[in-house]
DSSP file (Angstrom, degrees, kcal/mol; ACC not computed):
  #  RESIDUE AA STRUCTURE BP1 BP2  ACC     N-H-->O    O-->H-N    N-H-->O    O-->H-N    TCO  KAPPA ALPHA  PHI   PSI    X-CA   Y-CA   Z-CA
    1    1 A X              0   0    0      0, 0.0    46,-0.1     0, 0.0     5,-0.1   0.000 360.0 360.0 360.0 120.6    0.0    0.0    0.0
    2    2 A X    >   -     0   0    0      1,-0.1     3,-0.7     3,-0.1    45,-0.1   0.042 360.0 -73.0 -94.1-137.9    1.6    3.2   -0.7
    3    3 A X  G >> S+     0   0    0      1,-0.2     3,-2.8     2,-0.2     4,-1.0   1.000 121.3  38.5 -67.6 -69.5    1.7    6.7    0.2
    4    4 A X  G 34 S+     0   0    0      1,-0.4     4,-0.4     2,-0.2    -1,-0.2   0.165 109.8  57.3 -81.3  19.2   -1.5    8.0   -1.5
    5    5 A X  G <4 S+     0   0    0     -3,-0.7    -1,-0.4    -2,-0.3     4,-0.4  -0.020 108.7  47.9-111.9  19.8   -3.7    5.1   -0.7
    6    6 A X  T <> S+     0   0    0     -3,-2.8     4,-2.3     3,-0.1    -2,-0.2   0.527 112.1  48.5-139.6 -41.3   -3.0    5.6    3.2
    7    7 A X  H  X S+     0   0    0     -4,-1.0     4,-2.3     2,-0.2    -2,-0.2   0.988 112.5  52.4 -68.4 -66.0   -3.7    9.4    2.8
    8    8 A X  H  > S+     0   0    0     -4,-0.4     4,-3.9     1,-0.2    -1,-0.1   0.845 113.5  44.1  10.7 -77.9   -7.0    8.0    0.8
    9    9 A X  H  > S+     0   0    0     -4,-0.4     4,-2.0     1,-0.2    -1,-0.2   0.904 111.8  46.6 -49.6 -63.8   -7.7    5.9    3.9
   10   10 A X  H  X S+     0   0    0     -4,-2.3     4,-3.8     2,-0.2     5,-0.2   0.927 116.1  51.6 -32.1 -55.1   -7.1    8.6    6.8
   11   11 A X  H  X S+     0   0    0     -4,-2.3     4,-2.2     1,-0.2    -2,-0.2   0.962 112.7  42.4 -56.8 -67.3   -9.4   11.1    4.4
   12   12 A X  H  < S+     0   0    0     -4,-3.9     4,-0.3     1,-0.2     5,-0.3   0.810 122.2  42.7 -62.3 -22.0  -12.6    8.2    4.1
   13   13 A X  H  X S+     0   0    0     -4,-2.0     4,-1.5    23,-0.2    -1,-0.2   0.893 111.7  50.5 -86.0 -47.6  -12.2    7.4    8.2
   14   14 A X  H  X>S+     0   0    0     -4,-3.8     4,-2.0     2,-0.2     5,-0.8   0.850 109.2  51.3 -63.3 -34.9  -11.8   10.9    9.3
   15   15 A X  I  X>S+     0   0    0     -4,-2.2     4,-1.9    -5,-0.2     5,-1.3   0.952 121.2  41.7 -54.9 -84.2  -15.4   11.8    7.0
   16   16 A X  I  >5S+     0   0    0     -4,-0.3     4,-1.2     1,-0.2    -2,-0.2   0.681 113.1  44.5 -26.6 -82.0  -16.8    8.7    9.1
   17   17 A X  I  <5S+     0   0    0     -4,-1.5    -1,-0.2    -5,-0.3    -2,-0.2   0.741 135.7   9.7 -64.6 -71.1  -15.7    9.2   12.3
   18   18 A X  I  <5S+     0   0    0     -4,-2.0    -1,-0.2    -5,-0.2    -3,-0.2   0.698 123.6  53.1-117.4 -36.3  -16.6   13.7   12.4
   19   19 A X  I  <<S+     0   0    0     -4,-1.9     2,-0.7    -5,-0.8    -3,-0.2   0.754  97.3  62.6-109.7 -20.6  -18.7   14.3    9.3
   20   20 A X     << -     0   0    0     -5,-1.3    -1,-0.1    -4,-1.2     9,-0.1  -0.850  43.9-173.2-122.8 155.2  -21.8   11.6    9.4
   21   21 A X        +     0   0    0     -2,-0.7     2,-0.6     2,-0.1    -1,-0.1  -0.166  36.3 130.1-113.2  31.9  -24.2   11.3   11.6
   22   22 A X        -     0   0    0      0, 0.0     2,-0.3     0, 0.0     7,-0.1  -0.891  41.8-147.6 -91.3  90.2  -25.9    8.4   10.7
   23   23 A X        -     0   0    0     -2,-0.6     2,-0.2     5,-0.1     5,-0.1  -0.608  13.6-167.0 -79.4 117.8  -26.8    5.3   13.4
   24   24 A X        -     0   0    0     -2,-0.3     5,-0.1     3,-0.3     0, 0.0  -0.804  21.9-135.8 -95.2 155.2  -26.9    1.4   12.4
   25   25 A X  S    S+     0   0    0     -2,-0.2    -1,-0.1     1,-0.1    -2,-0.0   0.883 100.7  32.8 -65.6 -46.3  -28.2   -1.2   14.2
   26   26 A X  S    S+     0   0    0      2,-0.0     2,-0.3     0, 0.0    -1,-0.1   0.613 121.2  32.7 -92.3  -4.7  -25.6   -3.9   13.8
   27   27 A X        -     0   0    0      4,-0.0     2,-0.3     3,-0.0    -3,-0.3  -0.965  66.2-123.4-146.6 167.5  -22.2   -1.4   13.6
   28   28 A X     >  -     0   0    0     -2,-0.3     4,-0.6     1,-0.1    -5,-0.1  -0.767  11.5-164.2-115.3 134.2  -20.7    1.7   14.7
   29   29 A X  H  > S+     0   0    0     -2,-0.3     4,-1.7    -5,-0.1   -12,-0.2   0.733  92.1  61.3 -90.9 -25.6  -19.7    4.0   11.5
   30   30 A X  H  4 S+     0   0    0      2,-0.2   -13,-0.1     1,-0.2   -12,-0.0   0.711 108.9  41.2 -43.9 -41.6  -17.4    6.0   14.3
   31   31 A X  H  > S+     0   0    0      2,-0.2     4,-1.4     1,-0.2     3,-0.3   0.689 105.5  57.1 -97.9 -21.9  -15.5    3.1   15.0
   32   32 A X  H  X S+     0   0    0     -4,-0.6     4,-2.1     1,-0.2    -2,-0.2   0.949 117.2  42.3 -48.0 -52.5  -15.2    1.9   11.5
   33   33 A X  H  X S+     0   0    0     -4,-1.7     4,-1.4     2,-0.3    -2,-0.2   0.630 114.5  45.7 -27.5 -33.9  -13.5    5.6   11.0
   34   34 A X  H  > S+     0   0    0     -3,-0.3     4,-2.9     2,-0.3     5,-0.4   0.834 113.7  50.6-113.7 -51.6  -11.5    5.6   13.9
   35   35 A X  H  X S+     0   0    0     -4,-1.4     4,-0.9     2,-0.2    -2,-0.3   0.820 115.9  40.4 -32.2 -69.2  -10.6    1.9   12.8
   36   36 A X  H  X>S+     0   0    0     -4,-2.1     4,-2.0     2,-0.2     5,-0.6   0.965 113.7  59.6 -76.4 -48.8   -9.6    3.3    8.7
   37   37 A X  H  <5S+     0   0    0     -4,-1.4    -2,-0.2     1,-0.3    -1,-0.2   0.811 115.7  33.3 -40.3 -44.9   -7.7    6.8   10.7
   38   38 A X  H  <5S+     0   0    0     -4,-2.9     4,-0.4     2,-0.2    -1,-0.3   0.695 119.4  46.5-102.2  -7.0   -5.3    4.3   12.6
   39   39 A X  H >X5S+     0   0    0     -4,-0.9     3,-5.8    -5,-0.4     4,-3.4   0.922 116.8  47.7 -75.4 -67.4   -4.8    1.6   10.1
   40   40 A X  H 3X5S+     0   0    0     -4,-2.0     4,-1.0     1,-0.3    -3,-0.2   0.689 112.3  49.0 -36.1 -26.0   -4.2    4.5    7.3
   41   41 A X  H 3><S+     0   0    0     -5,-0.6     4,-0.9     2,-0.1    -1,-0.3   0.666 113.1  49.1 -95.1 -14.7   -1.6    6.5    9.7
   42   42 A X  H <> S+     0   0    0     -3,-5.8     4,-2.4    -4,-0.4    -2,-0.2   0.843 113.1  43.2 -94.7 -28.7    0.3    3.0   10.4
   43   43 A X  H  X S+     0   0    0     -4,-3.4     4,-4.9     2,-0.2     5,-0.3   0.971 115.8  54.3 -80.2 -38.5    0.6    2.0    6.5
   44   44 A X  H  < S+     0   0    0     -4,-1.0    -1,-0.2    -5,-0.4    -2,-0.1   0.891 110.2  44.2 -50.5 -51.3    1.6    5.9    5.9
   45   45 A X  H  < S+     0   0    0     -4,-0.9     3,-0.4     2,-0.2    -1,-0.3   0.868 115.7  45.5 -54.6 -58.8    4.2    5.6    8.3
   46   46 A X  H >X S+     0   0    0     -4,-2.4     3,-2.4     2,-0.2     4,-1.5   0.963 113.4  56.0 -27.1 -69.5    5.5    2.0    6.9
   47   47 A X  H 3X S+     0   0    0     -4,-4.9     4,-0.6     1,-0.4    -2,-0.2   0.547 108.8  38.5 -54.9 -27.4    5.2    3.6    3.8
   48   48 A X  H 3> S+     0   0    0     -3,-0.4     4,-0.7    -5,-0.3    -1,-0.4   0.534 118.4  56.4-113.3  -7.6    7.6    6.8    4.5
   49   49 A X  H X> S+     0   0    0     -3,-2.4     4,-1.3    -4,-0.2     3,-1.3   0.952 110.3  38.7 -94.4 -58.3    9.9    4.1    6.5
   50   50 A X  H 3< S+     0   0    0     -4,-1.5    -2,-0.2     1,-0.3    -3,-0.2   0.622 118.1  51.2 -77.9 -15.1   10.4    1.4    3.4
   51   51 A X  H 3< S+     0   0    0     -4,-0.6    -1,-0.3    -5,-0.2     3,-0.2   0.802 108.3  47.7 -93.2  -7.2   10.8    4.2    1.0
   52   52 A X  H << S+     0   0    0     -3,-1.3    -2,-0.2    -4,-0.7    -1,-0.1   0.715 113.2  53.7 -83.4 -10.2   13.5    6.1    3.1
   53   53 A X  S  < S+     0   0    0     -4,-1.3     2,-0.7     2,-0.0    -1,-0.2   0.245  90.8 104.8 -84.8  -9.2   15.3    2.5    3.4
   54   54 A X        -     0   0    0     -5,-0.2     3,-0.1    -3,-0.2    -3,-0.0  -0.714  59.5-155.9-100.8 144.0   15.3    2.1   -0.4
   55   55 A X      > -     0   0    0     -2,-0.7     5,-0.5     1,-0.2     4,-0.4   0.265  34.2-125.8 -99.0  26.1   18.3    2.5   -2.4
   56   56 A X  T > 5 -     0   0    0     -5,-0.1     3,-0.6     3,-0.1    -1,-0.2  -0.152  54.8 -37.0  74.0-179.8   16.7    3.4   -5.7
   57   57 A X  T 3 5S+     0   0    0      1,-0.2     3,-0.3     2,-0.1    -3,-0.0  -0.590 125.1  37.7 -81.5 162.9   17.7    1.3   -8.6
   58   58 A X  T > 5S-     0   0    0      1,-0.2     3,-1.1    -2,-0.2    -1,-0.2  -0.085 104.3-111.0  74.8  -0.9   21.0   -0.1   -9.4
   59   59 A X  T < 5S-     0   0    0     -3,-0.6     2,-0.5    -4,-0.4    -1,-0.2   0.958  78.9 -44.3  66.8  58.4   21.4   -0.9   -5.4
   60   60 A X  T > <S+     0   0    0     -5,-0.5     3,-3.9    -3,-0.3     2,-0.8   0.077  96.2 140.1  95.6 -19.3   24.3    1.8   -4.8
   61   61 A X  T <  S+     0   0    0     -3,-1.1    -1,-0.1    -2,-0.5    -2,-0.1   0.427  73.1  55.8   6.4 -30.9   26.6    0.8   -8.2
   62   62 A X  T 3  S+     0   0    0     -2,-0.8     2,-0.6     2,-0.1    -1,-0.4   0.512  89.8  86.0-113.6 -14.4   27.3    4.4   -8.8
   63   63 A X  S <  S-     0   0    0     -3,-3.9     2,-1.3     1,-0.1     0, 0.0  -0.816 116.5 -26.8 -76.0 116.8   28.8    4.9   -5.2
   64   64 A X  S    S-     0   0    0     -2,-0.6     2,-0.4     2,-0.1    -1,-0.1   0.025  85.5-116.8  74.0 -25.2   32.3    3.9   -5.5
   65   65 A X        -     0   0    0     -2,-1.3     2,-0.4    -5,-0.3    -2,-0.1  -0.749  59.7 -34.4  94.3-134.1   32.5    1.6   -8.2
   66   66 A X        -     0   0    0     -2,-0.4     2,-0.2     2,-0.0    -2,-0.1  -0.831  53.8-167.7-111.6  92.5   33.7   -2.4   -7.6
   67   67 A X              0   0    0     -2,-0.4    -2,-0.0     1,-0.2     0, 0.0  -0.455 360.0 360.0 -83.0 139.0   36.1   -3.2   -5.2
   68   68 A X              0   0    0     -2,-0.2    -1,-0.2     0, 0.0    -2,-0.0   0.253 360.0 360.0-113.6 360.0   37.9   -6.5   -4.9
């Protein structure tokens, strides 16, 4: 999941959670929100971890050259 499907996710819980007002019987829509808000801020966070940990293509090739 990347960046802009975890921003996606945060947007559609935080509209649940604050912006409807709407009661079911059998589920909470608040907690579904609350539920997308913290999943979407952990993948975002994953997300910004594994792309500051990646070395781009050619895995560092152009640093130093080949050393025996």
């Amino acid at each position: 999941m990347g960046v802009a499907m975890s921003i996606v996710m945060i947007a559609v819980g935080a509209i649940l959670r604050f912006a409807v007002s709407v009661t079911t019987p059998g589920f909470n829509l608040h907690s579904i929100g609350l539920i997308l808000i913290i999943l979407g801020a952990l993948s975002l966070v994953l997300s910004i971890v594994f792309w500051s940990t990646w070395g781009g293509f050619g895995g560092g090739a152009g640093r130093g050259g080949y050393r025996r």
